[in-house]
HTML snippet that shows the backbone in 3Dmol.js (N, CA, C, O; Angstrom):
<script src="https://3Dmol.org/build/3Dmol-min.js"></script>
<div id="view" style="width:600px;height:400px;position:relative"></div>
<script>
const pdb = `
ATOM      1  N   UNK A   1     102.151 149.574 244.619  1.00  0.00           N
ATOM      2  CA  UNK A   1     101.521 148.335 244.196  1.00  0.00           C
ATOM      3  C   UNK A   1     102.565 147.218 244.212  1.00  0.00           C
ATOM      4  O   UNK A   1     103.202 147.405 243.175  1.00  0.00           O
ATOM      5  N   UNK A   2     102.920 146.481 244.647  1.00  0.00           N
ATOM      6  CA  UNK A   2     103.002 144.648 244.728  1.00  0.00           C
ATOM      7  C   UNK A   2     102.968 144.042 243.959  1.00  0.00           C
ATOM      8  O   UNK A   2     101.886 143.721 243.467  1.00  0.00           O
ATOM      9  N   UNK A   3     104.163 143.584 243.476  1.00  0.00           N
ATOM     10  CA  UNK A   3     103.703 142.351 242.704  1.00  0.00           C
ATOM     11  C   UNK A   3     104.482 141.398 243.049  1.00  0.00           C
ATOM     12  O   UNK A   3     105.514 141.543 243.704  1.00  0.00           O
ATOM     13  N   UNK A   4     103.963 140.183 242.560  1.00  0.00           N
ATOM     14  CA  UNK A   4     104.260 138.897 242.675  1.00  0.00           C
ATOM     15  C   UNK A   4     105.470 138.482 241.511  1.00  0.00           C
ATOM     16  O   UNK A   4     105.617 138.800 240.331  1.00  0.00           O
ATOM     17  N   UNK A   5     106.218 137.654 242.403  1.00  0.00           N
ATOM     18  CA  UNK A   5     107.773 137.784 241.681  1.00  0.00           C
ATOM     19  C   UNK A   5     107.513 136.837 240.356  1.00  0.00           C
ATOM     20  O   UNK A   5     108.300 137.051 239.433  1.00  0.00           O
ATOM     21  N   UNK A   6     106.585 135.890 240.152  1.00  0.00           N
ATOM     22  CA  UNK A   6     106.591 135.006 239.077  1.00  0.00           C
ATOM     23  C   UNK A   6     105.960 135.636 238.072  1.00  0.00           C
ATOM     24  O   UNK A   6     106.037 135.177 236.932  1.00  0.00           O
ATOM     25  N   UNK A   7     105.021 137.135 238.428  1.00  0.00           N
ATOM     26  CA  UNK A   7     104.210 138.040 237.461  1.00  0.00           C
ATOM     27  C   UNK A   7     105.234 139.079 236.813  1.00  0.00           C
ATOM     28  O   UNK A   7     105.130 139.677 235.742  1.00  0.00           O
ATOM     29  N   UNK A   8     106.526 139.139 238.019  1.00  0.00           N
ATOM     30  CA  UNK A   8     107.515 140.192 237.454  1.00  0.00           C
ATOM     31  C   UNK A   8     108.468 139.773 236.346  1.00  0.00           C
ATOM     32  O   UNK A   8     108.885 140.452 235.408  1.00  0.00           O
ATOM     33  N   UNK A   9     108.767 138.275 236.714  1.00  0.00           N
ATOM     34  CA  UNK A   9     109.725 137.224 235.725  1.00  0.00           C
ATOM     35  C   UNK A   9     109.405 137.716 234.594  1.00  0.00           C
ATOM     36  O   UNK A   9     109.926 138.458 233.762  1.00  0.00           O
ATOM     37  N   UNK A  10     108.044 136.928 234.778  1.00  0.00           N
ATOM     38  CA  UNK A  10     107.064 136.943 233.315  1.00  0.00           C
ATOM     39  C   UNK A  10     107.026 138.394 232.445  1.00  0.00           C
ATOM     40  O   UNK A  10     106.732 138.341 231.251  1.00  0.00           O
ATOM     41  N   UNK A  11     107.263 139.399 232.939  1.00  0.00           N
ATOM     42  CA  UNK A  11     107.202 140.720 232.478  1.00  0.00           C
ATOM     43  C   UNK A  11     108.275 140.669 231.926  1.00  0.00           C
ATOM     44  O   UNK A  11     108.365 140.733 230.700  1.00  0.00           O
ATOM     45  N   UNK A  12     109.604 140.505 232.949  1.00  0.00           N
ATOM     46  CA  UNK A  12     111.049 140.838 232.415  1.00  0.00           C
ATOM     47  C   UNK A  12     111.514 139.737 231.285  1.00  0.00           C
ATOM     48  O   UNK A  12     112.708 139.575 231.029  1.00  0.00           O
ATOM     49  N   UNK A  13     110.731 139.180 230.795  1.00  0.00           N
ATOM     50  CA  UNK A  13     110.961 137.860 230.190  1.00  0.00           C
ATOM     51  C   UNK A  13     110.376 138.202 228.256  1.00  0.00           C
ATOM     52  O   UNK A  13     110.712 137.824 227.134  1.00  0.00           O
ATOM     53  N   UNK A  14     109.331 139.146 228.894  1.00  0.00           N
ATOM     54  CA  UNK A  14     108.115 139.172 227.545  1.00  0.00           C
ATOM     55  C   UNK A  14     109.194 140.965 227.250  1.00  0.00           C
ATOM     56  O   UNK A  14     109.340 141.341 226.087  1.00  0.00           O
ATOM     57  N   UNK A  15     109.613 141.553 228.060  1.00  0.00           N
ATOM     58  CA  UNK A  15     110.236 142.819 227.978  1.00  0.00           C
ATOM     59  C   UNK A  15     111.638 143.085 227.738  1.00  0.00           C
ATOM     60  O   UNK A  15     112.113 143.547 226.701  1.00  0.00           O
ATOM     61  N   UNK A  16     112.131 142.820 228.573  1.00  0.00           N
ATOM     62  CA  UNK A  16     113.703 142.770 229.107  1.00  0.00           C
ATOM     63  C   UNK A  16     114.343 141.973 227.959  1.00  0.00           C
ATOM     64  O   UNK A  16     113.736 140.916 227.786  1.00  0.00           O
ATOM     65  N   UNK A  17     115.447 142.159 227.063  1.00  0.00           N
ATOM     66  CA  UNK A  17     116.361 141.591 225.757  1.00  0.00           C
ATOM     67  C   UNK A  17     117.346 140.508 227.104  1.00  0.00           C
ATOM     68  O   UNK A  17     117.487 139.286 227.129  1.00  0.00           O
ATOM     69  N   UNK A  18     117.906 141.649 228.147  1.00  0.00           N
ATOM     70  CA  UNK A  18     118.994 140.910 228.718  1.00  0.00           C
ATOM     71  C   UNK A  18     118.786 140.234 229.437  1.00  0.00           C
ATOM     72  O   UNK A  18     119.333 139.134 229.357  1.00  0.00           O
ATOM     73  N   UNK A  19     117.978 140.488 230.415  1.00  0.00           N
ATOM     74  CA  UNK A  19     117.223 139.056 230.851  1.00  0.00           C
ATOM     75  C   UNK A  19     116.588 138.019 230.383  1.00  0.00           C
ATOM     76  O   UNK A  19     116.996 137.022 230.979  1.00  0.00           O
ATOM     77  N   UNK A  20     115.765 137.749 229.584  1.00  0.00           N
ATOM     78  CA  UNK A  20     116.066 136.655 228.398  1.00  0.00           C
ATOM     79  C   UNK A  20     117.224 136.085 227.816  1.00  0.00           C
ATOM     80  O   UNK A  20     117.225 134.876 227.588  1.00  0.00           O
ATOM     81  N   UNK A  21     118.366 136.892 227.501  1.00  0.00           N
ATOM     82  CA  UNK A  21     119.397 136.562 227.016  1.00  0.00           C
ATOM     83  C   UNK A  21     120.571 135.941 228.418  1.00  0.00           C
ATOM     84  O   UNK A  21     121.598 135.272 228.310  1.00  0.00           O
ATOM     85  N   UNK A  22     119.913 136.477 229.623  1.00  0.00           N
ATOM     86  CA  UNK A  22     120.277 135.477 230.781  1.00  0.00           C
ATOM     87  C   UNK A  22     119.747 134.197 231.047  1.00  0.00           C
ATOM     88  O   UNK A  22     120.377 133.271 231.559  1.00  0.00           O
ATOM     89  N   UNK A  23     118.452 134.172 230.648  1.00  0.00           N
ATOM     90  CA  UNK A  23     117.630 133.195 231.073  1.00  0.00           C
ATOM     91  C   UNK A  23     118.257 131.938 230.129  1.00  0.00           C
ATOM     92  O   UNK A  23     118.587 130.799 230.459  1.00  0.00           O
ATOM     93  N   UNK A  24     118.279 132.512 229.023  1.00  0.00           N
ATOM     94  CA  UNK A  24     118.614 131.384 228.099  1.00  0.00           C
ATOM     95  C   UNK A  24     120.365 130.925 228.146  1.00  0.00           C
ATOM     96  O   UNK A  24     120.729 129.785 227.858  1.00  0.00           O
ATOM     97  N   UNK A  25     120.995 131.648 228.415  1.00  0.00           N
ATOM     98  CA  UNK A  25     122.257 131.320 228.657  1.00  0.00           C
ATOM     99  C   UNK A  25     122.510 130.594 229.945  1.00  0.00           C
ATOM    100  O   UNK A  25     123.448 129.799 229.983  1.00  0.00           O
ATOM    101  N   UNK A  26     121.661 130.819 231.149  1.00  0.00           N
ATOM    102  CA  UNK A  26     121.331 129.685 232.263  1.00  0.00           C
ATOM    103  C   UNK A  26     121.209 128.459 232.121  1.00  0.00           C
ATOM    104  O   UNK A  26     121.935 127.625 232.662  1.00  0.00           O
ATOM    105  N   UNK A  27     119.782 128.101 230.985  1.00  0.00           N
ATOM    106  CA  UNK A  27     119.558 126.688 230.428  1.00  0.00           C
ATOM    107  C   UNK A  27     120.950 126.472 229.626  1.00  0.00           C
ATOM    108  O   UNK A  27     121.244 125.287 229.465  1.00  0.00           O
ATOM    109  N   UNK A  28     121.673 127.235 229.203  1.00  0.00           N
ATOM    110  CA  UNK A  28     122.220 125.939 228.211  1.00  0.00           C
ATOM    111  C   UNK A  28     123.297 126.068 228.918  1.00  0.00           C
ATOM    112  O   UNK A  28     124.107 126.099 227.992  1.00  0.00           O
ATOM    113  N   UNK A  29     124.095 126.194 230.120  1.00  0.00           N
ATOM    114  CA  UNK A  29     125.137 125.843 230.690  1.00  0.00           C
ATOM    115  C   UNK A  29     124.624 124.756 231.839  1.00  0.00           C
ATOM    116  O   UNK A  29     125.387 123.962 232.390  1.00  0.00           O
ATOM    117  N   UNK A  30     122.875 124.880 232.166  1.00  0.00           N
ATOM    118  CA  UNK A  30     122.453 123.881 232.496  1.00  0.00           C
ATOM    119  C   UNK A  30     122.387 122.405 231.666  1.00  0.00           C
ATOM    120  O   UNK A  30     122.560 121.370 232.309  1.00  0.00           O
ATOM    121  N   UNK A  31     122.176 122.365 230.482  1.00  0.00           N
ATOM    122  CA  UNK A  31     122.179 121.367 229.714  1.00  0.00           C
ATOM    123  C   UNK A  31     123.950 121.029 229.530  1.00  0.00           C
ATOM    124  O   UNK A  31     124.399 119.885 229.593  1.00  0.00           O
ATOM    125  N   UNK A  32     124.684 122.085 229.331  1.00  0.00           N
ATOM    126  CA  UNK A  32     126.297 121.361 229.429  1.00  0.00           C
ATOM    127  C   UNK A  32     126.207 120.508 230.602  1.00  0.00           C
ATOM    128  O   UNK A  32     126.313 119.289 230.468  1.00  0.00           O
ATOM    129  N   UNK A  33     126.051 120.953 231.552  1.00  0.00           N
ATOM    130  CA  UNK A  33     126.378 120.350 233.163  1.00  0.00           C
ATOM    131  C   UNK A  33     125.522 118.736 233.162  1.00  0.00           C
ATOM    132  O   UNK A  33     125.979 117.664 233.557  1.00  0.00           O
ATOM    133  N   UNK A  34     124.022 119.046 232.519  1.00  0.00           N
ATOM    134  CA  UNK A  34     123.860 117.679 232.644  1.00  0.00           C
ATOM    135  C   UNK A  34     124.389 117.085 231.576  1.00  0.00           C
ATOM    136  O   UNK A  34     124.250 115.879 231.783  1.00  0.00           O
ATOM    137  N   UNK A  35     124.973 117.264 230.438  1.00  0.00           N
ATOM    138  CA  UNK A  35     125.718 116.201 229.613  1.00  0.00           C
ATOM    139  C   UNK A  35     127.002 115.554 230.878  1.00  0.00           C
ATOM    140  O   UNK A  35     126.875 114.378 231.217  1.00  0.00           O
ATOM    141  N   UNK A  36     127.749 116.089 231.273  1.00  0.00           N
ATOM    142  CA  UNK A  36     128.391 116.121 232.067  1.00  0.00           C
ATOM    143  C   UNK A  36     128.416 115.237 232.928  1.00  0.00           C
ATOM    144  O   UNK A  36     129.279 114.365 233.028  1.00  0.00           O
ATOM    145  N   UNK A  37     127.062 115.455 233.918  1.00  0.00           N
ATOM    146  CA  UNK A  37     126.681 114.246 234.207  1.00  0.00           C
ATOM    147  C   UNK A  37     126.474 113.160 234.275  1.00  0.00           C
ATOM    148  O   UNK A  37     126.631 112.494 235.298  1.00  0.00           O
ATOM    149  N   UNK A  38     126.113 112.780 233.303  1.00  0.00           N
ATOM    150  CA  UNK A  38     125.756 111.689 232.421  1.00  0.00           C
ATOM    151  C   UNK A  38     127.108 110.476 232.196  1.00  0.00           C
ATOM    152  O   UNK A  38     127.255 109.257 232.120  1.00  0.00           O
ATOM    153  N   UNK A  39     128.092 112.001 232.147  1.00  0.00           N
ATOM    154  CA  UNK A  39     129.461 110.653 232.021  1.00  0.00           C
ATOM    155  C   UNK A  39     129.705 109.754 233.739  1.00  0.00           C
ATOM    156  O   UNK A  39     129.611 110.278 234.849  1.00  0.00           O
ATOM    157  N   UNK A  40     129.977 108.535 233.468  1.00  0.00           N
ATOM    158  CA  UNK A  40     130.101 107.694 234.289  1.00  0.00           C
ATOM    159  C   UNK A  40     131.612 108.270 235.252  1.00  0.00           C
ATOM    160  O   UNK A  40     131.591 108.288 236.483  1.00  0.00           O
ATOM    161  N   UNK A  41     132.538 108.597 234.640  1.00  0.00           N
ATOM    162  CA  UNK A  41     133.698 109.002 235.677  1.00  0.00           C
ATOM    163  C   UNK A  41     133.741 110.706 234.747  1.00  0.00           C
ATOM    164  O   UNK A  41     133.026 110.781 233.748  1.00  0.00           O
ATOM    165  N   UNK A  42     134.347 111.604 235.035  1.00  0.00           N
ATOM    166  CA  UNK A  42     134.932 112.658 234.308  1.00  0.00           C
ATOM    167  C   UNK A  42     136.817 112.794 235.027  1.00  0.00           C
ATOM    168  O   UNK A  42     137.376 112.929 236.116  1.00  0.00           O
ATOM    169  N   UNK A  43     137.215 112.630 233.391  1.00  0.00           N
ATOM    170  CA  UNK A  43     138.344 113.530 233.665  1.00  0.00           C
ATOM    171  C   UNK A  43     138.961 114.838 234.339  1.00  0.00           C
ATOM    172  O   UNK A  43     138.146 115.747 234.497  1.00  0.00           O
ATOM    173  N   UNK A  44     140.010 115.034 234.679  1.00  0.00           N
ATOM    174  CA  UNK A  44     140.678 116.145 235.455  1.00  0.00           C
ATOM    175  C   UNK A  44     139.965 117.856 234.685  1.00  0.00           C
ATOM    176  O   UNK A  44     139.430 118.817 235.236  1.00  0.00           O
ATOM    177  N   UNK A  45     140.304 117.568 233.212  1.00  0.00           N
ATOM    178  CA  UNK A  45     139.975 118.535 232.945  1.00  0.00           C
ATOM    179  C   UNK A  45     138.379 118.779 232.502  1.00  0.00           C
ATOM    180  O   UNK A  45     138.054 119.779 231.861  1.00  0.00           O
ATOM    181  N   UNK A  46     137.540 117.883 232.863  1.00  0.00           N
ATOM    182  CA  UNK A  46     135.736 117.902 232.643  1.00  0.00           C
ATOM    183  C   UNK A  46     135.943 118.232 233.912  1.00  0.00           C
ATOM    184  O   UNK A  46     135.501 119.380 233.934  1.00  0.00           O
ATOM    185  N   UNK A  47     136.440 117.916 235.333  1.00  0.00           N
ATOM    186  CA  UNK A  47     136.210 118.410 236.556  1.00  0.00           C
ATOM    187  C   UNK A  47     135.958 119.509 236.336  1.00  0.00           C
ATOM    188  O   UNK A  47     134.793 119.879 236.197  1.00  0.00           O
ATOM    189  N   UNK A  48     137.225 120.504 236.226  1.00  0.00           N
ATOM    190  CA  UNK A  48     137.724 122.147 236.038  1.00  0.00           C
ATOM    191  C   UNK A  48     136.304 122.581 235.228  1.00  0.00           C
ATOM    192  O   UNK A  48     135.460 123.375 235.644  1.00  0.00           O
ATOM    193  N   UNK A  49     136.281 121.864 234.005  1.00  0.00           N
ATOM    194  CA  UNK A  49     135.248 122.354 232.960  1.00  0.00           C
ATOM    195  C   UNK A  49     133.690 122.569 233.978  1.00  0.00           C
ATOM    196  O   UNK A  49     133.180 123.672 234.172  1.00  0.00           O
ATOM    197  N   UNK A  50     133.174 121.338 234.490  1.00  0.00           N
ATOM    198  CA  UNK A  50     132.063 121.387 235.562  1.00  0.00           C
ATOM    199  C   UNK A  50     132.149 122.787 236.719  1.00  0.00           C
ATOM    200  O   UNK A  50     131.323 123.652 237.011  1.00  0.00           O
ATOM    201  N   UNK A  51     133.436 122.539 237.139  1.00  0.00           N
ATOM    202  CA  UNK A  51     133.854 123.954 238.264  1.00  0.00           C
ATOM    203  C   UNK A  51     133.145 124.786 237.710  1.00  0.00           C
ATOM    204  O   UNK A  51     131.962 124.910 238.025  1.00  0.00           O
ATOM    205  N   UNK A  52     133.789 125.613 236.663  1.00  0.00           N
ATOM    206  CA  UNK A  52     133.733 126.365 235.331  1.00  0.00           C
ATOM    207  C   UNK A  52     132.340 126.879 235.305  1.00  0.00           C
ATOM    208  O   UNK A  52     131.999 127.795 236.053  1.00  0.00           O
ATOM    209  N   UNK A  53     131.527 126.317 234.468  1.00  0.00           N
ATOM    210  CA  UNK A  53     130.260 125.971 234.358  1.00  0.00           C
ATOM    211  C   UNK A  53     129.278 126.510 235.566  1.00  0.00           C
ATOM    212  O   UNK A  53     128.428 127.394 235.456  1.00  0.00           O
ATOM    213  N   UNK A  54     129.572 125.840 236.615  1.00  0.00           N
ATOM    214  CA  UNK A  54     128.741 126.186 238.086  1.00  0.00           C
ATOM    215  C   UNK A  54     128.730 127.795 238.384  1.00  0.00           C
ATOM    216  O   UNK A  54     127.791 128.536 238.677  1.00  0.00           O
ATOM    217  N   UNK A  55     130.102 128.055 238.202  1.00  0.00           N
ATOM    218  CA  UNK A  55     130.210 129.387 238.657  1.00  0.00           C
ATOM    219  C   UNK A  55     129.677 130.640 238.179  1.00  0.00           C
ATOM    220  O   UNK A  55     129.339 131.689 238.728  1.00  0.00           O
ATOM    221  N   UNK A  56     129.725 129.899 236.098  1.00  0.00           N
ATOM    222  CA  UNK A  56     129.176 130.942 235.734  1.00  0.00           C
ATOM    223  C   UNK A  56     128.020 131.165 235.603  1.00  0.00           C
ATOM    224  O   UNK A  56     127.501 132.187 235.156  1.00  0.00           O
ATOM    225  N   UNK A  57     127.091 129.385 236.324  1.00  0.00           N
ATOM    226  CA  UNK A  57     125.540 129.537 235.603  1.00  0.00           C
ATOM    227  C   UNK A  57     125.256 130.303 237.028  1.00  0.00           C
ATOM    228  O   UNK A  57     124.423 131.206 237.111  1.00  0.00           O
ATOM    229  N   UNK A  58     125.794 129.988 237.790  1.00  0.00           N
ATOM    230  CA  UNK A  58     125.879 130.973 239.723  1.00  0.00           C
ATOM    231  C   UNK A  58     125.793 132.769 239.765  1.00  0.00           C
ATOM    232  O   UNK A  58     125.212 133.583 240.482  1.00  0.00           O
ATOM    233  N   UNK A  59     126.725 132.846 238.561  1.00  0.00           N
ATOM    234  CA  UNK A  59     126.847 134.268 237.967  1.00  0.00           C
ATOM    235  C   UNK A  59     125.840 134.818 237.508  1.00  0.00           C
ATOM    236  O   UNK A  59     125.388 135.926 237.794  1.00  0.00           O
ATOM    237  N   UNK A  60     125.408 133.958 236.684  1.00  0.00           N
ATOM    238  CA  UNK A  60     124.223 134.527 235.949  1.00  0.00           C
ATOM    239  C   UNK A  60     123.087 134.353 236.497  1.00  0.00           C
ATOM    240  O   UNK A  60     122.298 135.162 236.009  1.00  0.00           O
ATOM    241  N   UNK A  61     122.583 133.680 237.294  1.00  0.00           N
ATOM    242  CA  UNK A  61     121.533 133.053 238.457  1.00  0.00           C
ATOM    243  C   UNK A  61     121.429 134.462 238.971  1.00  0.00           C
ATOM    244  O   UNK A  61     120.343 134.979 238.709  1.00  0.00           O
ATOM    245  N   UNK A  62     122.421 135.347 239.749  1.00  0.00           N
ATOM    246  CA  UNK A  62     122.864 136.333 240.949  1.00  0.00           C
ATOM    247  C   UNK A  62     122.376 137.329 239.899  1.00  0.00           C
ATOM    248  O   UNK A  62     121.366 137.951 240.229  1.00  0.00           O
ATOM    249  N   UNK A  63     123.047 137.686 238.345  1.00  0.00           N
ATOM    250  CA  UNK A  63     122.176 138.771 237.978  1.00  0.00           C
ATOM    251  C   UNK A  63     120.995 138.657 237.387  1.00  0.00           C
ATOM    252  O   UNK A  63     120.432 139.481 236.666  1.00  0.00           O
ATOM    253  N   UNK A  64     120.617 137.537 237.741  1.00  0.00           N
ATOM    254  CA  UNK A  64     118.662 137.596 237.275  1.00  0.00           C
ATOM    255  C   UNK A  64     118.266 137.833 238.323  1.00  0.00           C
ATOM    256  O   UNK A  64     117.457 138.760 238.368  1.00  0.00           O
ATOM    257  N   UNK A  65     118.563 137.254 239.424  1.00  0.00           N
ATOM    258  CA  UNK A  65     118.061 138.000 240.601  1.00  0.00           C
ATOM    259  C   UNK A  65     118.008 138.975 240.734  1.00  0.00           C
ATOM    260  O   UNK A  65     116.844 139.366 240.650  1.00  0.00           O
ATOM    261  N   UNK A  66     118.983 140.034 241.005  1.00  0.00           N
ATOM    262  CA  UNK A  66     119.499 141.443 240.752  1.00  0.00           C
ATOM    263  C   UNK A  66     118.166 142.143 240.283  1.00  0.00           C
ATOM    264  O   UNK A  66     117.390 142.874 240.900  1.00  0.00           O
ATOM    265  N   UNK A  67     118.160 141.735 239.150  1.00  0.00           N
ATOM    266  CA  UNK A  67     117.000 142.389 237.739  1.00  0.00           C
ATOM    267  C   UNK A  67     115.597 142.198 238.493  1.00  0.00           C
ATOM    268  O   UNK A  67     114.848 143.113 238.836  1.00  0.00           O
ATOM    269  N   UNK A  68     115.427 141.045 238.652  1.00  0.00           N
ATOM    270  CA  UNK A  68     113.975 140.691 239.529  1.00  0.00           C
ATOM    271  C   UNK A  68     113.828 141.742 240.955  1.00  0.00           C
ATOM    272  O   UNK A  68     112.910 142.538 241.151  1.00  0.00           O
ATOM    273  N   UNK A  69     114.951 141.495 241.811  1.00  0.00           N
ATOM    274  CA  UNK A  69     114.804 142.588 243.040  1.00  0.00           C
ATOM    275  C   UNK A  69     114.338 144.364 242.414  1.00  0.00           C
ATOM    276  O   UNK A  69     113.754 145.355 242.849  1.00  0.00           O
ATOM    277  N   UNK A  70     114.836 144.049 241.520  1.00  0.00           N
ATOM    278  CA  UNK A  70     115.468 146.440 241.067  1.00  0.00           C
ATOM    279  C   UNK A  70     113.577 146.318 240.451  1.00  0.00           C
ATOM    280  O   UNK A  70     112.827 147.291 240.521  1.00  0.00           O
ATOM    281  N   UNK A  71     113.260 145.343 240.053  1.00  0.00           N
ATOM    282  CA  UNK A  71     111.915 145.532 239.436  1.00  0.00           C
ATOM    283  C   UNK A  71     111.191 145.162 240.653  1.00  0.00           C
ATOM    284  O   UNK A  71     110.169 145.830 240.813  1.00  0.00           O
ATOM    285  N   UNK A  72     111.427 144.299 241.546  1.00  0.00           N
ATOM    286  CA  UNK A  72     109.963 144.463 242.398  1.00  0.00           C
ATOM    287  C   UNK A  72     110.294 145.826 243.133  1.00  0.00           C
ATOM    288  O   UNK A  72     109.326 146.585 243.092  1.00  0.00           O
ATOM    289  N   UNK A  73     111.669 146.478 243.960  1.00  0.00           N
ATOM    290  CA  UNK A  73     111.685 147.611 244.254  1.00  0.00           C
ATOM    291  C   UNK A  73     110.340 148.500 243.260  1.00  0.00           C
ATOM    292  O   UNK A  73     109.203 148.868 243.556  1.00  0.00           O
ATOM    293  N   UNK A  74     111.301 148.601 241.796  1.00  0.00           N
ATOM    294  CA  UNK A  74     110.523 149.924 241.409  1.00  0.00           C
ATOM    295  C   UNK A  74     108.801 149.463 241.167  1.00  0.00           C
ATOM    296  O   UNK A  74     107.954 150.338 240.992  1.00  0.00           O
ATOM    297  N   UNK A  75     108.517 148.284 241.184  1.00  0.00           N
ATOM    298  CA  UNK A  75     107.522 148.172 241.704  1.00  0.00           C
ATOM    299  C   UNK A  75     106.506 148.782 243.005  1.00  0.00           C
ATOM    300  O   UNK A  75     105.480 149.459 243.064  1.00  0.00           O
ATOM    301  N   UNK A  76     107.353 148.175 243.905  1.00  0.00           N
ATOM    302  CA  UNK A  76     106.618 148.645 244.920  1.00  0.00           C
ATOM    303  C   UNK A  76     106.542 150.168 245.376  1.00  0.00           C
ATOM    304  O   UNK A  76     105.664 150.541 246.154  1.00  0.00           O
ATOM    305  N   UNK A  77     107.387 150.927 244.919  1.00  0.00           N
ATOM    306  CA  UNK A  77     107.663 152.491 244.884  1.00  0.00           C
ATOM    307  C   UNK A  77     106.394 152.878 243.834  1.00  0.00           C
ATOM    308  O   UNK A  77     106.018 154.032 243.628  1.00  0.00           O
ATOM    309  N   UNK A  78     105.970 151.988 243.379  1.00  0.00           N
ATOM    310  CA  UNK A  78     104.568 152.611 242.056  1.00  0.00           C
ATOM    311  C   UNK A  78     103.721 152.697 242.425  1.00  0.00           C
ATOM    312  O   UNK A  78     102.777 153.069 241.727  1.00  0.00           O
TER     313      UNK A  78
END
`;
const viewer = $3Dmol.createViewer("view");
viewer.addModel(pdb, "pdb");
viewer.setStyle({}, {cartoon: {color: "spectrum"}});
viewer.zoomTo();
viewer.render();
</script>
């Protein structure tokens, strides 16, 4: 059986502790980044800090994916 990846989210979201606890750690390095933004020039070390930031919300982006793929797999094996 198939499912649809926004029906699987929604599962791993209402189920899953660590995926939630990804999801939400996504938004709020998203909300750092747009404070960030917001400043008109950034300093040397808000650069690094922004670097910083990208990589790890990139990190964590890659293992929600991860989680979403291993569930539509064992999905579709059902």
């Amino acid at each position: 059986m198939s499912m649809d990846s926004g029906v699987i989210r929604q599962d791993l979201m209402a189920h899953d502790d660590a995926y939630r606890q990804l999801v939400s750690r996504h938004h709020e390095l998203e909300s750092q980044l747009d404070r960030l933004k917001q400043r008109r020039f950034l300093t040397a070390d808000e650069e690094a800090e922004e670097m910083r930031i990208k990589k790890l919300k990139l990190r964590i982006k890659d293992e929600m994916e991860q989680k979403l793929r291993r569930r539509m797999s064992d999905a579709a094996e059902a």
